[in-house]
N, C-alpha and C positions, 0 to 999 in steps of 0.2 A: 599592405604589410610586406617584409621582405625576409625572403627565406636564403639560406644557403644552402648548397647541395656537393657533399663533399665526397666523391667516386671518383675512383680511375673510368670507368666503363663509359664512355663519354654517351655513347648512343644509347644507354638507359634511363641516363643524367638528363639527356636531349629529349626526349622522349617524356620522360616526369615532368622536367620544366613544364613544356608544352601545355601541358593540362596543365598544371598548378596556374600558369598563365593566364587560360581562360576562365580559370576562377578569381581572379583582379589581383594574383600576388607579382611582386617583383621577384624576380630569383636570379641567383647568382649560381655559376658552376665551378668549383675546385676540384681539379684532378688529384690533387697532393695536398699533404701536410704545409707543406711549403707556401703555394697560391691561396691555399686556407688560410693562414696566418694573417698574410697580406690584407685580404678581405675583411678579417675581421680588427684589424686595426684601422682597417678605413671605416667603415660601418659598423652600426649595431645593429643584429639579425633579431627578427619576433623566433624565428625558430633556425632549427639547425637540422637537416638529416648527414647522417654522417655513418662510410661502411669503414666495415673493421680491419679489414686491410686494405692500406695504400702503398704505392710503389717505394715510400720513404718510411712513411710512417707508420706505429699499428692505433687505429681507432682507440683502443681504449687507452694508450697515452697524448692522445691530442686530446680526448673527451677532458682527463685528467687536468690537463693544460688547459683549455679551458677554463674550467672549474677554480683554478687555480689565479686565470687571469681576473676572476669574476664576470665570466661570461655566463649569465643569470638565464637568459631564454630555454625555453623547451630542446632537449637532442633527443632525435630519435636514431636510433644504431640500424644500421643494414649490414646483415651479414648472411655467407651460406653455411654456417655451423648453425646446428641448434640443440643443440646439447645443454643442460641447465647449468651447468657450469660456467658454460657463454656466457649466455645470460645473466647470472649472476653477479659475472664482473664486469658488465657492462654497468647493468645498473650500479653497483660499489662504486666505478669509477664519475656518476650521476649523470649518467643515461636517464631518462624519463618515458622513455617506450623502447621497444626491440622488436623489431621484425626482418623475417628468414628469407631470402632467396631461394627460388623465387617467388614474386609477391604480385597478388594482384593489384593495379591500378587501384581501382576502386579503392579498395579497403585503405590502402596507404593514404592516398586520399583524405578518407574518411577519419582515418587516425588522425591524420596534420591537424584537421581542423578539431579533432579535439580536444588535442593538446592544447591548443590556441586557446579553445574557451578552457580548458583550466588553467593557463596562466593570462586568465583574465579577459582576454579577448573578442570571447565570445561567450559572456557572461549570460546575457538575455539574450532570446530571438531578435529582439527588434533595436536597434540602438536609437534615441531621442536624445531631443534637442529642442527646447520648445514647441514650438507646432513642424517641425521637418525631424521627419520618421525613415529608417531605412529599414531594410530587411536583408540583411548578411545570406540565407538561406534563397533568396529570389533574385537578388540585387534590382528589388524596387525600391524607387525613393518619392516620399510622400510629402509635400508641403500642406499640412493642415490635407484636406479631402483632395488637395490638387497633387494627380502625381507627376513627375518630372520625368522628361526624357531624356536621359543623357549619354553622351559616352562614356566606354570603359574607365578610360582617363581620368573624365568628369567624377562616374562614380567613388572610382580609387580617391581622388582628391580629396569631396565630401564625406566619403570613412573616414581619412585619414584626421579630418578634424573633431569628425563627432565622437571617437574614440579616444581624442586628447583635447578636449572642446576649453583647458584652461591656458596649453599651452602656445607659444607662438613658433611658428613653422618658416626656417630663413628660406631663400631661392632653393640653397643648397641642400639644405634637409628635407624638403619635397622631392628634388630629384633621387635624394640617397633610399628615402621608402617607397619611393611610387615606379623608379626605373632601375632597369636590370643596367650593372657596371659598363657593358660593352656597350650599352644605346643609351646614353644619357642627353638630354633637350635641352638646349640654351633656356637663356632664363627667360630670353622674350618667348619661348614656346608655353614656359609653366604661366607667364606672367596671362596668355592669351585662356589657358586653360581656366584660370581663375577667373578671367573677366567672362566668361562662356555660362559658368556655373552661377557665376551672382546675374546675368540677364536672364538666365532660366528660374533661379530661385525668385526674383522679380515679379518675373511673368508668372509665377503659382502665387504671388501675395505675400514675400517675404518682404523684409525690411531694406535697402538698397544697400545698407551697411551688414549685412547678415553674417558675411564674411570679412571683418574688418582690417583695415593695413595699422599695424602697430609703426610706425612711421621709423626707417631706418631699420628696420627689424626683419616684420617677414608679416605674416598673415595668420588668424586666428577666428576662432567663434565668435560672436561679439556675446557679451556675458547677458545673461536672462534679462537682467535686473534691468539692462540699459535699452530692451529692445527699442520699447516707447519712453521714451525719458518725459517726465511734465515738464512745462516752462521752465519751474521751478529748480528741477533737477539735470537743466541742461548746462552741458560743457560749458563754461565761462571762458573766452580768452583770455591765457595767461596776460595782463597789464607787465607784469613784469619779467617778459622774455625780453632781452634788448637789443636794441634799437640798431641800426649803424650810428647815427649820434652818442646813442647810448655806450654802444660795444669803446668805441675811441676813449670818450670822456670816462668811463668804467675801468679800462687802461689807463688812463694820464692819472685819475685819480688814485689809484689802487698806490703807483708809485710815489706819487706825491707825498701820501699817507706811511710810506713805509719806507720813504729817503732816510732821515734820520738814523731808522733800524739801521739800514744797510753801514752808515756812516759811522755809528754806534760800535757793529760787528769792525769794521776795519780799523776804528780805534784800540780795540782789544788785539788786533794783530801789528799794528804799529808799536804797542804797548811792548809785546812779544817780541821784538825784533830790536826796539831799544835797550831790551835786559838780556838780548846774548851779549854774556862776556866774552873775555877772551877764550874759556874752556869751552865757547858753545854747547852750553845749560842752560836751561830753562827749572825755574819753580815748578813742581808737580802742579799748587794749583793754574798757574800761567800758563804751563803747555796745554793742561786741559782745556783751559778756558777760551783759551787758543785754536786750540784741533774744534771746538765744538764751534766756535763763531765761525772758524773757515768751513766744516762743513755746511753750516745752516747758511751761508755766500752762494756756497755752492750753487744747489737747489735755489733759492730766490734769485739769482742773479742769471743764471738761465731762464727761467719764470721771464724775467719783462726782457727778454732778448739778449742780455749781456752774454752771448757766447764764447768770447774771449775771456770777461768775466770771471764766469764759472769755470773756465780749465784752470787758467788764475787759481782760482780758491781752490782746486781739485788740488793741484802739486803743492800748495801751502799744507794743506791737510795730511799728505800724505808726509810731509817733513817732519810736522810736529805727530806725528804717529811713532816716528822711529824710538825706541828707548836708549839708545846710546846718544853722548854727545856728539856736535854736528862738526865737522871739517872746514875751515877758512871756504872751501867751494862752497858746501851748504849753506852757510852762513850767507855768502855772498850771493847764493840763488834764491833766499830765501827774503832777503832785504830789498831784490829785483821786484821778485816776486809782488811783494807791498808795494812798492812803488808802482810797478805796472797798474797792478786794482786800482789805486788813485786813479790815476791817468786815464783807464777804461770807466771809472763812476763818472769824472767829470764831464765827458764827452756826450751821457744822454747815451739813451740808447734802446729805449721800449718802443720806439716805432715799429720793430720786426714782430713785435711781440702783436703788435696793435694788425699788423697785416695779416698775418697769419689765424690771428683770429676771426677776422672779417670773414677768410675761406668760407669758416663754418654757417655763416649767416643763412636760413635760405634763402635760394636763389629762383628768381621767376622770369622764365624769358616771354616777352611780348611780342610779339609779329605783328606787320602790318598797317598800326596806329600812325599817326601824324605826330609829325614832331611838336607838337603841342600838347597833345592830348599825352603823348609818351613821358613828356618831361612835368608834365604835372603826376604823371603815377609816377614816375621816380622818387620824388618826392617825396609823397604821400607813404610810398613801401617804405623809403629810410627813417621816416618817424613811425612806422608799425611796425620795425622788424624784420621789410623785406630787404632784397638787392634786385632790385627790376633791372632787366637786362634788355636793351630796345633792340629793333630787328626790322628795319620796316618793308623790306625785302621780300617778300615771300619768299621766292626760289630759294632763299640763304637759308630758308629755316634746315633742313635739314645740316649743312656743312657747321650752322651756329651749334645745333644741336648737337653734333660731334664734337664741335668744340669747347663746349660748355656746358656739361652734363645738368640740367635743371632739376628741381624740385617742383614745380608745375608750369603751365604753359597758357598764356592771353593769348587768342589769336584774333585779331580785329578781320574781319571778311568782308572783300568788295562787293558790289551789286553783283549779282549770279540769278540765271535764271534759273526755275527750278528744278528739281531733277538734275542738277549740271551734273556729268559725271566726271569729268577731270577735275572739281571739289570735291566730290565723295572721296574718289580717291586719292588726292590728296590728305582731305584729313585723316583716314582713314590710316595712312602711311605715319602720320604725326603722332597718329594714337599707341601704334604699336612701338615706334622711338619713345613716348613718354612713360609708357609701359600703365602702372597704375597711380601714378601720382595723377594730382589735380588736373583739367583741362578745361576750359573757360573760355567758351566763344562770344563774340561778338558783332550779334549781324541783324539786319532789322527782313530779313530771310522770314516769311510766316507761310512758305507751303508745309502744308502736315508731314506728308509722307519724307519730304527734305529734311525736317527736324528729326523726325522719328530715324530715320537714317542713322542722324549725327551722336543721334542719342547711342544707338545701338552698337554704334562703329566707339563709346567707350567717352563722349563729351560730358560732363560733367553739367554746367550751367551753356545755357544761351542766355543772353542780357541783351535787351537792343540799342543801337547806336547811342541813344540819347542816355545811355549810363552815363554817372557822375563818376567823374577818376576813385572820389571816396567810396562809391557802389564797390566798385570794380575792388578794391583791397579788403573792403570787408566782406564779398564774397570767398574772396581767396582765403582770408583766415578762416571762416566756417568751412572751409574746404580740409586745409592744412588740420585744424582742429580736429575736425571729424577724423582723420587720418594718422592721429597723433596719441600712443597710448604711451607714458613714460615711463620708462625704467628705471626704478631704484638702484642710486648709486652711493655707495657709503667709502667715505676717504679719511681715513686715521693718521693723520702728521701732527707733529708738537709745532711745527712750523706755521704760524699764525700769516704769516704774508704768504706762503705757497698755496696754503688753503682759500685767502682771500682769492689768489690770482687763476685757482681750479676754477671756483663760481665761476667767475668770470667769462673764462673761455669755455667752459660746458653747459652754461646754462643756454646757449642759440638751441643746444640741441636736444631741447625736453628734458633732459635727465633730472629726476626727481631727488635733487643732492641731500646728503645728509654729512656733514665734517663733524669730526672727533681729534680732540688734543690729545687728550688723555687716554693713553692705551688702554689703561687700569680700566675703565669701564667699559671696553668693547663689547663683551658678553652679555652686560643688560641691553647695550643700543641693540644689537642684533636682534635679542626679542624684541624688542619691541617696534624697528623700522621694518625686519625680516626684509633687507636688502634681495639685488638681481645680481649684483656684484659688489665685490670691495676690492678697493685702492687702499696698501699699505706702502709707508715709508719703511726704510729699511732700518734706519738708527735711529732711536730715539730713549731717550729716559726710561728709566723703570721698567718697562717692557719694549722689548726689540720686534720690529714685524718680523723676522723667523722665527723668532719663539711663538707670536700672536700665530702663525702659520700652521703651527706643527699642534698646537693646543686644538684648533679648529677643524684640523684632519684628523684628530683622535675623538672629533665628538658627532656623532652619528645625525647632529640635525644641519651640521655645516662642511659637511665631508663631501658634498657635491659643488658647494657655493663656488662661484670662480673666481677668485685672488689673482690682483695684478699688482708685482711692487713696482713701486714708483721711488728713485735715488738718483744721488749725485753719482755713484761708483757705477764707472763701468766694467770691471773687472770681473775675468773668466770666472775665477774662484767665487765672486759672492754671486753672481749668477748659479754658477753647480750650486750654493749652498741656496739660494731662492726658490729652487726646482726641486733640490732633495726635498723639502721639507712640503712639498705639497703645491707651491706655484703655479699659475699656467699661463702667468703674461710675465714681463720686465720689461719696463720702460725708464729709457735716463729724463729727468729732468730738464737737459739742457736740449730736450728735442721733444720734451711733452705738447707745445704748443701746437704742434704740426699734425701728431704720430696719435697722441691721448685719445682724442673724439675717436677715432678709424678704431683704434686698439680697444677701445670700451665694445663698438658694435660689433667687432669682430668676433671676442671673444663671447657674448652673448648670443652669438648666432652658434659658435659652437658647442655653448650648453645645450642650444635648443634641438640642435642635429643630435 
């Protein structure tokens, strides 16, 4: 848990910390209102101590401020007045303890934590989680009768799940509640600390997934139900996550199927363009009809790579927006304008679209193997969904590794005798590069204590030489799978081909899609999918995603949800108007392909901090 400590008196502050410390809190110290503020727009505190006079500020109008920001956690006030008058306004201003100067350790102490267990914290003595038991009051941790020895670290980590045991934990959110601001740990440190905790919960009889990777995410409890899954109720590999074959042909076809539309749309702007007269007029219904095929160009024509395309249709849209007639210029920009579109349709052009998506594919780097055995799993991976990435180098593996960030790791291994220890250490060095994704060795290696090494050092399978290329992919998908929990993703456009072409490029990366045309019924899908996030379009029929925005931040069961709009307009204005209305992403359509996947995990890692 992580506290703030808001005093000028630094050596009191220094001093408090210190203990709170050794009792596994993170703390943070503010001398002022000012460093206070900062802290708390970076992080969210379990509590606050906070004294009544600071060099800027007076406690009970930051307490206020607070309060105001909806800063919900427990404050406790420090002050050297103790008059009930103090007091009084301390708590009015929604202080939840007060204590006088000077105070003893102890007792402060003793308050913090009971504030904690009344805002929930430390509800029961003992927190549970199946068979692993802690004790907040001893900081022992118990796996079924076996208890666990770990570090402070370790312990911190392990609370910090079993006291949110639904939710999932990014790099970053681990280090925001388990480390103090000034000493924060790369991710290869948390990532080590977590591999530490699952070989120890291991070693007491837990499940090897106890602590599960929500894949792209972060880390979590794995849920009760699933500790022992039967045959029957084991993960199934998605059949239909796709392919690199598939991902291409998924692209060609998507356009193929929605040439016509496009064609269609430019017809109505050709149409547009033959009926300015000389007053440069447009029919009310013609301009609309107009404005709304070039924006819906827009957006789809970005979608399969037309980036030229889509500014194309951006500055059409924006012509037939104006309410006045158009000037001999406009006219003639706007006739270019048409023309150009033709010129950029005929040319082809979803190749970019087809590359950019491939990025997302996972990717698995191989070491080691023979060019035989290599280019048959290549193979093998682009009809399952992978991208095998060959390496037969050993020494490269680290610079490949730099150069190619993976999603898990084949290493094929030479004859070694046992015990070798420039292999240990090697792989050992490989494990902490891979971090906790997959790792899959390959070696007909049968000393115990060498295995048991490889195992400890974080390998995932050993398989011996005489594996089939097809072993070898379908271990990796029970791997990837086991690693893989999807996030609900819900996308509301009237746009039938953008929606097609989302699937498309999102489905490599698990997201559990849900598309909506129809605004008018957002509010039943919501119950009923109860999405991790939603993608709205900004324009559309009947209901506008800022309206759909501002409806869902006035209703208390969707006022946390994280909304990303997704448009052709890049414009400051509809942006501020995105954000006023409750937003927390924006993304242009003519750069979704690249930007979408990052900006989906992005923003779900910052709900979960």
């Amino acid at each position: 848990m992580r506290l703030l400590l808001i005093d000028d008196d630094e050596v009191l502050m220094e001093t408090l910390a210190a203990r709170l410390i050794k009792q596994r809190y993170a703390v943070d110290i503010a001398s002022n209102g000012e460093m206070a503020q900062e802290f708390l727009d970076l992080f969210a505190y379990d509590l606050i101590v906070l004294d009544m006079l600071l060099p800027d500020i007076d406690g009970i109008t930051l307490c206020k401020t607070c309060r105001q920001q909806h800063v919900n956690c427990p404050i406790l006030m420090l002050t050297a007045k103790d008059e009930s008058q103090d007091k009084v306004k301390a708590l009015d201003a929604g202080a939840d303890d007060y204590v006088v100067k000077p105070f003893d350790f102890e007792e402060l102490c003793a308050r913090i934590r009971a504030l904690l267990r009344r805002d929930g914290h430390d509800a029961t003595p003992t927190l549970k989680w199946g068979d692993l038991s802690i004790a907040p009051e001893t900081f022992e941790i118990f796996y079924g009768n076996h208890q666990l020895h770990v570090t402070p670290k370790e312990y911190a980590l392990l609370e910090l799940f079993i006291r949110h045991p639904n939710r999932v934990f990014s790099l970053d959110a681990i280090i925001d509640n388990l480390w103090a601001f000034e000493d924060p740990p790369s991710g290869d440190a948390v990532r080590t600390h977590i591999k530490g905790v699952r070989q120890k919960l291991k070693a007491g009889g837990a499940p090897k997934n106890f602590i599960e990777t929500v894949y792209g995410l972060g880390y979590r409890l794995r849920a009760l139900e699933a500790m022992v899954p039967s045959e029957a109720n084991k993960p199934v590999p998605d059949s239909k996550s796709l392919t690199q074959a598939d991902m291409e042909a998924a692209i060609a076809k998507a356009w193929v199927m929605h040439q016509d539309t496009m064609q269609e749309r430019l017809t109505v702007l050709e149409a547009a363009v033959a009926a300015l007269g000389s007053d440069g007029q447009l029919s009310p219904e013609l301009q609309h009809a107009g404005r709304s095929q070039a924006h819906k160009l827009a957006g789809s024509l970005g979608c399969f790579g037309f980036a030229e395309g889509s500014r194309l249709a951006r500055k059409l849209e924006q012509l037939l927006q104006l309410d006045v007639p158009l000037d001999n210029e406009q006219v003639f920009q706007m006739t270019s304008l048409v023309e150009g579109l033709k010129q950029n349709l005929a040319s082809g052009g979803s190749q970019q679209a087809v590359s950019a998506a491939m990025a997302s594919t996972p990717q698995i780097l191989l070491l080691g193997a023979g060019t035989e055995f290599s280019q048959s799993l290549i193979t093998l991976g682009a009809a399952s969904g992978l991208r095998i990435v060959a390496c037969p180098d050993l020494s490269q593996a680290k610079p490949k590794l730099q150069e190619q960030p993976s999603d898990g790791l084949v290493i094929w291994l030479p004859e070694v005798e046992p015990t070798n220890v420039g292999l240990t250490d090697f792989l050992e060095h490989l494990a902490k590069e891979i971090g906790d994704k997959p790792l899959l060795v390959i070696s007909d290696v049968m000393d115990f204590r060498q295995r048991l090494i490889w195992v400890q050092q974080g390998v995932d399978r050993i398989l011996p030489k005489s594996t089939s290329p097809q072993q070898v992919i379908k271990a990796l998908k029970q791997l990837l799978q086991e690693d893989q929990t999807a996030a609900k993703v819900m996308i509301v456009d009237d746009d039938i081909q953008v929606l097609d072409f989302l699937k498309t490029i999102l489905s490599p990366w698990g997201f559990q899609l849900t598309t909506l045309t129809d605004s008018t019924q957002l509010l039943q899908a919501l119950e009923t999918v109860q999405p991790n996030l939603l993608v709205l379009d900004v324009e559309m029929p009947e209901v506008n995603g800022l309206e759909l925005c501002q409806v869902l931040r006035a209703d208390d069961r969707w006022q946390q949800l994280p909304i990303l709009f997704l448009t052709v307009h890049e414009d400051i204005p509809t942006k501020q108007d995105a954000f006023k209305v409750g937003a927390n992403d924006f993304i242009s359509k003519s750069v979704m392909v690249t930007e979408l996947p990052m900006r989906i995990l992005s923003r779900l890692q910052h709900v979960q901090a």
